[in-house]
C-alpha positions as CSV (number, residue, x, y, z in Angstrom):
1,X,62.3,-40.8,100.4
2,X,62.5,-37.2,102.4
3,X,61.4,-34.2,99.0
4,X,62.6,-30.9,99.3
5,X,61.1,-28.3,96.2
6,X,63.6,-26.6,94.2
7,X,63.9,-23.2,95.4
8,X,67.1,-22.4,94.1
9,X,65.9,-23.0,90.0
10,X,62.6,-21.0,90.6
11,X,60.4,-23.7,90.4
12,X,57.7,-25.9,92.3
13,X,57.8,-28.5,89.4
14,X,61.1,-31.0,90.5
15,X,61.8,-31.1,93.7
16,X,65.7,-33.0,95.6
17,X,65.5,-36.4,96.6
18,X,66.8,-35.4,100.2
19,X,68.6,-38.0,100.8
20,X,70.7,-38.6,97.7
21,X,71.4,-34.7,97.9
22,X,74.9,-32.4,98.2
23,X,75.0,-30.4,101.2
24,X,76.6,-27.3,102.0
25,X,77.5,-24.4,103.8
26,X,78.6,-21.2,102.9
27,X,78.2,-19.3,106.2
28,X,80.7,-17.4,108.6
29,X,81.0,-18.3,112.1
30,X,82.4,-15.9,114.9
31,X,83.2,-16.5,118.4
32,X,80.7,-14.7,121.1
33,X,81.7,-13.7,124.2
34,X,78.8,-14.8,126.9
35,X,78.8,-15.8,130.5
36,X,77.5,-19.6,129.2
37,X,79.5,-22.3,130.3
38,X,79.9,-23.9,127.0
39,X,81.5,-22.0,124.0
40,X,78.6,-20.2,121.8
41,X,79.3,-18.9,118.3
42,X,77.6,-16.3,116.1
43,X,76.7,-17.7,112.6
44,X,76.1,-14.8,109.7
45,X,74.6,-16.3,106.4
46,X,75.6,-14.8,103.1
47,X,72.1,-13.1,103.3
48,X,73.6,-11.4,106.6
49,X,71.1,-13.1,108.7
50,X,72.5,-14.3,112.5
51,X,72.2,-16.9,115.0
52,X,73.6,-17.8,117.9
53,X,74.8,-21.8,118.3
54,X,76.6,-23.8,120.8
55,X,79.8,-25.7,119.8
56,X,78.1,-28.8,118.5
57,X,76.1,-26.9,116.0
58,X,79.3,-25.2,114.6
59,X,80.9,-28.4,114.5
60,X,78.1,-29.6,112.4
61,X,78.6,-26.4,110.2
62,X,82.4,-26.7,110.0
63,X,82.0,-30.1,108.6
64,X,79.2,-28.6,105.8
65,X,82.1,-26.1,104.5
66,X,82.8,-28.7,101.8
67,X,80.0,-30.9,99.9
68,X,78.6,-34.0,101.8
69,X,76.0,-35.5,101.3
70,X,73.0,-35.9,103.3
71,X,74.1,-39.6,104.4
72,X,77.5,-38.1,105.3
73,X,76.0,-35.8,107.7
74,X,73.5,-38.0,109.4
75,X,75.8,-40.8,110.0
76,X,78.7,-37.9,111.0
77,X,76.4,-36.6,113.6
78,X,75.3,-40.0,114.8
79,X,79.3,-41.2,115.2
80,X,80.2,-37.3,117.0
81,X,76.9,-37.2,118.6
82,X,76.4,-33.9,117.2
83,X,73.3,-31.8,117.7
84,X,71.3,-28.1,117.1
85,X,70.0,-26.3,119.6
86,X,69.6,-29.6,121.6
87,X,67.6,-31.7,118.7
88,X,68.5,-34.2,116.9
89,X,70.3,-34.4,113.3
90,X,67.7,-36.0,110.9
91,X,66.1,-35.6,107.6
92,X,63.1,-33.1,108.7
93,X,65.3,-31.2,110.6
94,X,67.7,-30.7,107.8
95,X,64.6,-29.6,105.8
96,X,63.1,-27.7,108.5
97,X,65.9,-26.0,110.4
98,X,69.1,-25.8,108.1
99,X,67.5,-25.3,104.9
100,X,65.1,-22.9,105.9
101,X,67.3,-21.0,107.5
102,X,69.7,-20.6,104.9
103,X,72.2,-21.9,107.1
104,X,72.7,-25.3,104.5
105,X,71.8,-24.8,101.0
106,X,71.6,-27.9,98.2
107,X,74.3,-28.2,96.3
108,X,75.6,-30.0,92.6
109,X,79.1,-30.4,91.7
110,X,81.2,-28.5,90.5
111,X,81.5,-25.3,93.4
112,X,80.7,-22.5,92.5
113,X,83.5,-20.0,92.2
114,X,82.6,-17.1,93.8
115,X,82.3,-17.0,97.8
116,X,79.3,-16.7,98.9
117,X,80.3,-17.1,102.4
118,X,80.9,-13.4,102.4
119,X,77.6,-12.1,103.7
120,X,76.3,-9.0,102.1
121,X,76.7,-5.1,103.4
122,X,74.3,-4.9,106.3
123,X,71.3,-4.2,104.5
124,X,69.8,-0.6,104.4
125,X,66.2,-1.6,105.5
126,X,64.0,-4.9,106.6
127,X,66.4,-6.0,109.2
128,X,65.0,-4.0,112.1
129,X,62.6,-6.6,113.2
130,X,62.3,-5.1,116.4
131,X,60.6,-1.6,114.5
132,X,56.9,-1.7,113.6
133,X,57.9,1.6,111.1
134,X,61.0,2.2,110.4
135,X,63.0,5.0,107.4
136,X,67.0,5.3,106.8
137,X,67.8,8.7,106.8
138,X,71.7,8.8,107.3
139,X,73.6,6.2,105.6
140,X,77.0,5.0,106.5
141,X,78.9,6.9,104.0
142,X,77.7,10.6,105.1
143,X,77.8,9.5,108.7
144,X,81.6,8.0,108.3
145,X,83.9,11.0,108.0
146,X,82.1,12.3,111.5
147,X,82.6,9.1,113.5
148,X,85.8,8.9,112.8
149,X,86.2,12.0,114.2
150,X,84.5,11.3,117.2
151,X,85.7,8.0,118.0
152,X,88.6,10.1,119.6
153,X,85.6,10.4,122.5
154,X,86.3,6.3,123.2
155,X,89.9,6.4,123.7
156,X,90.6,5.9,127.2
157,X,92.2,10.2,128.0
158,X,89.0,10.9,125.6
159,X,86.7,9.0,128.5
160,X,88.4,10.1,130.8
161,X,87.9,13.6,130.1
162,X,84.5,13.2,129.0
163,X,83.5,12.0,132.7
164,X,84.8,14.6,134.2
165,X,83.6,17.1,132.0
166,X,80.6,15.9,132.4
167,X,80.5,15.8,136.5
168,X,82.0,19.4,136.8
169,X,79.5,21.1,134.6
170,X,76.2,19.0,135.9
171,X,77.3,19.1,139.5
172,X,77.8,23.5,139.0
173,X,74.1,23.8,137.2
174,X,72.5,21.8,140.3
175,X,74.4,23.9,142.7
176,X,73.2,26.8,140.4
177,X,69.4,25.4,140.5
178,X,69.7,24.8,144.5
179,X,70.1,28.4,145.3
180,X,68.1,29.9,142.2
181,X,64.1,31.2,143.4
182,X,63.4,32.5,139.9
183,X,60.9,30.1,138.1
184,X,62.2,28.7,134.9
185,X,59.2,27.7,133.3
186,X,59.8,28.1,129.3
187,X,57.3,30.3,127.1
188,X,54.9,28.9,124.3
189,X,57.7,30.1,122.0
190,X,60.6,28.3,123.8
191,X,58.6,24.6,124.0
192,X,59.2,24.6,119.8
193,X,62.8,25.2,120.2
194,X,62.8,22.9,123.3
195,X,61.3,20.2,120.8
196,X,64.1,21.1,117.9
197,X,67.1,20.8,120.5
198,X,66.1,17.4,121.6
199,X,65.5,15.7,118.4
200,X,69.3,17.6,117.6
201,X,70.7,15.4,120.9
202,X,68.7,12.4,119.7
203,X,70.9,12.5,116.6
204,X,73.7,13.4,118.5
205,X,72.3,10.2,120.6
206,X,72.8,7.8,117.8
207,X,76.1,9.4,116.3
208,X,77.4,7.8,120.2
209,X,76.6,4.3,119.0
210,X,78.3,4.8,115.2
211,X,81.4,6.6,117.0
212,X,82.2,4.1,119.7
213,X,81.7,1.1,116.7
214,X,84.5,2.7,114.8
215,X,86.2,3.3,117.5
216,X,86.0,-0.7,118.3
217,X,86.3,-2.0,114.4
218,X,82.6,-3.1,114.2
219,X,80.3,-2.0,111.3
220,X,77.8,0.5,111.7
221,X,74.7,0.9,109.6
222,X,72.8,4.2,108.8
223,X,70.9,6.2,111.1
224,X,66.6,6.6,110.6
225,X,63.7,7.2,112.2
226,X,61.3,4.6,113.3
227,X,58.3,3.6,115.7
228,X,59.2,1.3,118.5
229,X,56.3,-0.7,119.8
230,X,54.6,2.6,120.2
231,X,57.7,5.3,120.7
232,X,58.7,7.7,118.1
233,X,62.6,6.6,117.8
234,X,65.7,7.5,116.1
235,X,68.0,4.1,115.1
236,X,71.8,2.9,114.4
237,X,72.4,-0.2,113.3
238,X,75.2,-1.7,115.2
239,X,74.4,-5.3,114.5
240,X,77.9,-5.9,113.7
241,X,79.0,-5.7,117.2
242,X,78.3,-8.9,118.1
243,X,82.0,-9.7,117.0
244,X,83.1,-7.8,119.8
245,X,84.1,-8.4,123.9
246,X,81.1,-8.0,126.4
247,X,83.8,-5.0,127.8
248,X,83.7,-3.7,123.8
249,X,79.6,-3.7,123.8
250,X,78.9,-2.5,126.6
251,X,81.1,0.7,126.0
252,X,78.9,0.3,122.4
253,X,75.1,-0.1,124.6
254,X,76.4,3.1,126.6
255,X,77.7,5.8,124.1
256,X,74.7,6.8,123.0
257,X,73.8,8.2,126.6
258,X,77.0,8.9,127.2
259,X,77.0,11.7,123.8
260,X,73.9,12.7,125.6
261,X,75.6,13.7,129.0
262,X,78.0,15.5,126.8
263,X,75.2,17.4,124.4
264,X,73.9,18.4,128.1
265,X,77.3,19.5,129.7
266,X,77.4,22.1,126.9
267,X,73.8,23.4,127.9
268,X,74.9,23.2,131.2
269,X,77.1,25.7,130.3
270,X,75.1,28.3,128.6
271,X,72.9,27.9,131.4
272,X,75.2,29.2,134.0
273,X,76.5,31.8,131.5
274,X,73.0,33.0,130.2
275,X,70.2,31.6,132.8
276,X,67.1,31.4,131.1
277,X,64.2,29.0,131.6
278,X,65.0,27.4,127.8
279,X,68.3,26.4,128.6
280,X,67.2,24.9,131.9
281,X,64.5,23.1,130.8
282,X,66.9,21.8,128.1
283,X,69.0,20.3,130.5
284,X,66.5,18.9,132.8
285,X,64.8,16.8,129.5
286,X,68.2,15.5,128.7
287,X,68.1,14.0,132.0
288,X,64.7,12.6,131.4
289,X,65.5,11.0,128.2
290,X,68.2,9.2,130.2
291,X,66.5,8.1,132.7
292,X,64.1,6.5,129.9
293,X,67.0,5.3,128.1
294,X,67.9,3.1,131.2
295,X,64.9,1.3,130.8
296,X,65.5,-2.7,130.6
297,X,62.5,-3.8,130.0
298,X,62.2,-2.8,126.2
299,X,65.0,-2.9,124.1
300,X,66.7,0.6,124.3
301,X,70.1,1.0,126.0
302,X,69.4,-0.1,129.4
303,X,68.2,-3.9,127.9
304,X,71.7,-4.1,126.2
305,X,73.6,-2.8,128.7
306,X,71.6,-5.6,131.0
307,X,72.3,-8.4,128.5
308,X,76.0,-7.6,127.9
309,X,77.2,-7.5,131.4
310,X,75.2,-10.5,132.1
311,X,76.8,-12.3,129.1
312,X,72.9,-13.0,127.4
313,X,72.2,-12.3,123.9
314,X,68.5,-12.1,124.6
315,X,67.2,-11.6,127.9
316,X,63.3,-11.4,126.2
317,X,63.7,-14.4,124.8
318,X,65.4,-16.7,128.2
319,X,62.1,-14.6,129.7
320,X,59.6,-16.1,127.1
321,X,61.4,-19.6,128.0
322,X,61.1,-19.6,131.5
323,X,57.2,-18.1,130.8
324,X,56.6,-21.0,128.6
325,X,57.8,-23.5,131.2
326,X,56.1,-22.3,134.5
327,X,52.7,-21.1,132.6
328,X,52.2,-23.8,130.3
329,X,53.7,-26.5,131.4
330,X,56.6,-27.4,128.6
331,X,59.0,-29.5,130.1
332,X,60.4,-29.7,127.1
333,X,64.6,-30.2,127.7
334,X,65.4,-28.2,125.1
335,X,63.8,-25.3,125.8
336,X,65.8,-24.9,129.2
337,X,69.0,-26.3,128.3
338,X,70.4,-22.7,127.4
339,X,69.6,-21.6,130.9
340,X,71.0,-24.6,132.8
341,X,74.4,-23.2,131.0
342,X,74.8,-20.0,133.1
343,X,76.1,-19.4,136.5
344,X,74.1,-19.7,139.3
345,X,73.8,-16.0,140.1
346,X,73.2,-14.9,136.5
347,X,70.4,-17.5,136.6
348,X,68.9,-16.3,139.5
349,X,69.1,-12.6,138.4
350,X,67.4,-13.7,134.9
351,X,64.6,-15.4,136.8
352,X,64.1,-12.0,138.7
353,X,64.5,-10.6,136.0
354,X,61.7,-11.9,134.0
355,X,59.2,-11.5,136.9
356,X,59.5,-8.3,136.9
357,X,59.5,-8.0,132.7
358,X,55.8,-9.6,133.3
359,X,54.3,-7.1,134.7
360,X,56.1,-4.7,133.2
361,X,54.5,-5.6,130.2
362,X,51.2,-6.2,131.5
363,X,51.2,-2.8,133.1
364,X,52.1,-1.8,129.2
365,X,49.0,-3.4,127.7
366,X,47.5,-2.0,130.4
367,X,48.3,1.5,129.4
368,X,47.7,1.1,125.8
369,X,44.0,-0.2,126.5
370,X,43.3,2.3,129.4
371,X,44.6,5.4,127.7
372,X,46.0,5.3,124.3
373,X,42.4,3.4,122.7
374,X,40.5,5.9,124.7
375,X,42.6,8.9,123.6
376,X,42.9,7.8,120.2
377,X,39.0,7.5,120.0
378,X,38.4,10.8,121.7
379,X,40.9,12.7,119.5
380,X,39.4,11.1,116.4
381,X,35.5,12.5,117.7
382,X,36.2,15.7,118.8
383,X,40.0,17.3,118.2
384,X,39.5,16.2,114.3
385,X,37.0,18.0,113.6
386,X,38.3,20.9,114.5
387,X,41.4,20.8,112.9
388,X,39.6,20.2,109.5
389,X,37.1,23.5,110.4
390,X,41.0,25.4,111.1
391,X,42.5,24.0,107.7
392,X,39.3,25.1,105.9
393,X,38.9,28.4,107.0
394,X,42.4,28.5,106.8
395,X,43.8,29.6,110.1
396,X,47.5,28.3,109.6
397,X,49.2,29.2,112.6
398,X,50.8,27.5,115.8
399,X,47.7,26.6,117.5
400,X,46.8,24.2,114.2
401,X,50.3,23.0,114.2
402,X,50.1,21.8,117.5
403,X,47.2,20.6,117.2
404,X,48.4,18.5,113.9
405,X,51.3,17.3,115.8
406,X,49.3,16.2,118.5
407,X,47.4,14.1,115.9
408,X,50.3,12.2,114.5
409,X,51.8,11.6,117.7
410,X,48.5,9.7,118.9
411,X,48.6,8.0,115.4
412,X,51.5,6.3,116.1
413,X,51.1,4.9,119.5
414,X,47.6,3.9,118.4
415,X,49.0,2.2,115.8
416,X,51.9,0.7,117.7
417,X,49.9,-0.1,120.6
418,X,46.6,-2.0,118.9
419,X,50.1,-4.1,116.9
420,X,51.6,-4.9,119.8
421,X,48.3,-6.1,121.6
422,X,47.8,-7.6,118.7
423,X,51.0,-9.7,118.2
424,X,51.1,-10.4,121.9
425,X,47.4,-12.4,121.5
426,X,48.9,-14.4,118.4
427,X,52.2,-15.4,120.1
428,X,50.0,-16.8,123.1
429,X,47.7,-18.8,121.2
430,X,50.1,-20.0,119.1
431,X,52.1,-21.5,122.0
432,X,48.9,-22.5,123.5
433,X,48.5,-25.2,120.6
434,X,51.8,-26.3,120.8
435,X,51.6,-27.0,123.6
């Protein structure tokens, strides 16, 4: 008969008979608002962990809300032809996918009293799988009392005049610009104020994303610091707006550039009042760290703003699918069932879509091979040295600081760059031998 161990008692030493086992669930399922043609559902565990599942699969879990045992559910999902993800109910994959998972747990009798099935608060740290480095900063209690506040910014006058706000000033300072001849290039001394005021509108960035979930009735975690593949970044934690419309997200995916047009109206301002080549230059990175933003290829607001107004929770993942099955041949049924579901239109804009996100990341790897190795090495031969020979004869002073900067920066993207090489080899041998 099937063995599971017994995780639950701390111990390798007695493991279930599977099939004479009590199952259960204690997990909460959500509706999801995509462009599938069948209904999909977002399952949170008591752990807070989510999936996605299609309406068989929440069947499956709506019938584990009370204790059945493992007999029960295979001859259940035999007589309702129930399935997960496409596969089939049967011991291994009870062990394999619903145990695992978290999403089924063993069970005796009597219940438990408490309720489990309330997941826990959205954990502080470890749940930012997409974040090589990652350090909470802000958590939601200090960042609370402001985003109420400024959740007045999402109500429909507060958008309203936030638009136009931001199209009057921008569209002055370009006229302003237009006719100007003097050069605004900034001083040595204005670049370190430069570098203060955007990290200031990166915050402001992220306090966009925590307003607009208030402002909706989602949970927002705290805001940190973290490397992204190999990109300095700030974070908020708006996992809990998956519970909301596509319309609701979207609004969500966009308030962080949004605050941003905003932090650069007011600059826009002082500009016109006070020219000078800091204020200008302000403006003008603002701009560029939009632009950036819009990116869809990795996952900063331009990918969610892609997903959700196609109605796809992952648009890297659908592209790893369809990868899969034209490179390397898996005709497995499964694997493209979730894109048979969409419209025809979405389905051709995901295949484009994931073309494009192919060389996108191969002009990435590119990149990191081609300049960051090369730069890392160099800076490591030659610019270390002489920052050591600076500290020791102590010369503390801005050309040492820049220098030190300069050092950590390159760090990083090493470091995020050589990972993500790194992770990108793995993942393709490993579906090599599956396949």
């Amino acid at each position: 008969m099937p063995k599971v161990w017994n995780a639950a008692r701390g111990n390798d030493e007695t493991p279930y008979d599977l099939s004479a086992s009590m199952l259960r669930t204690r997990v909460q399922i959500l509706p999801l608002d995509t462009a599938y043609s069948q209904a999909r559902f977002q399952v949170i565990t008591p752990d807070n962990k989510r999936f996605e599942i299609d309406n068989s699969a929440r069947c499956l879990l709506d019938y584990l809300q009370k204790p059945r045992t493992t007999a029960d559910l295979l001859a259940a999902a035999e007589r309702e032809r129930w399935q997960f993800g496409g596969a089939t109910i049967d011991f291994a994959f009870i062990q394999e996918q619903l145990l695992k998972r978290g999403l089924v747990e063993l069970c005796g009798l009597p219940i438990d009293s408490d309720d489990r099935a309330i997941p826990k608060p959205m954990a502080s740290g470890g749940r930012y799988t997409f974040l090589w480095l990652h350090y909470d900063i802000f958590e939601r209690a200090m960042l609370q009392p402001v985003t109420r506040i400024l959740a007045v910014l999402f109500s429909h006058v507060g958008i309203l005049l936030g638009v136009l706000f931001t199209i009057v000033t921008h569209a002055l300072l370009l006229d302003s610009l237009w006719r100007t001849t003097t050069p605004v290039t900034p001083s040595a001394e204005d670049w370190w104020i430069l570098v203060g005021i955007l990290y200031g509108s990166v915050l402001w960035h992220e306090l966009g994303h925590a307003a607009a979930c208030e402002r909706f009735g989602a949970e927002h975690g705290p805001i940190g610091v973290g490397l992204f593949l190999v990109y300095p970044v700030m974070y908020c934690n708006v996992t809990d707006t998956w519970k909301l419309s596509r319309t609701q997200r979207i609004t969500v995916d966009i308030a962080g550039i949004y605050f941003h047009c905003l932090f650069a109206s007011v600059f826009c301002i002082l500009a016109l009042r006070h020219p000078s080549p800091l204020l200008f230059w302000v403006v003008a990175s603002v701009w560029g760290m939009i632009m950036f933003n819009l990116n869809p290829f990795f996952k900063f607001d331009g990918y969610w703003v892609l997903s959700d107004l196609l109605g796809i929770s992952s648009l890297h993942r659908i592209s790893t699918v369809l990868w899969r099955r034209t490179l390397l041949l898996n005709r497995d049924p499964r694997a493209y069932r979730e894109i048979r579901e969409l419209p025809r239109k979405i389905r051709l804009t995901v295949f484009s879509y994931s073309a494009v996100y192919a060389v996108a990341m191969a002009y990435f790897a590119e990149r990191i091979v081609c300049w960051i190795v090369p730069r890392f090495v160099s800076l490591l031969t030659k610019d270390l040295p002489k920052i050591l020979l600076r500290i020791e004869a102590k010369q503390f002073d801005a050309i040492l600081l820049a220098q030190v900067f300069q050092l950590l920066l390159v760090l990083l993207f090493a470091y995020g760059g050589l990972l993500f090489l790194t992770t990108g080899i793995i993942a393709i041998f490993r579906a090599l031998r599956k396949t």
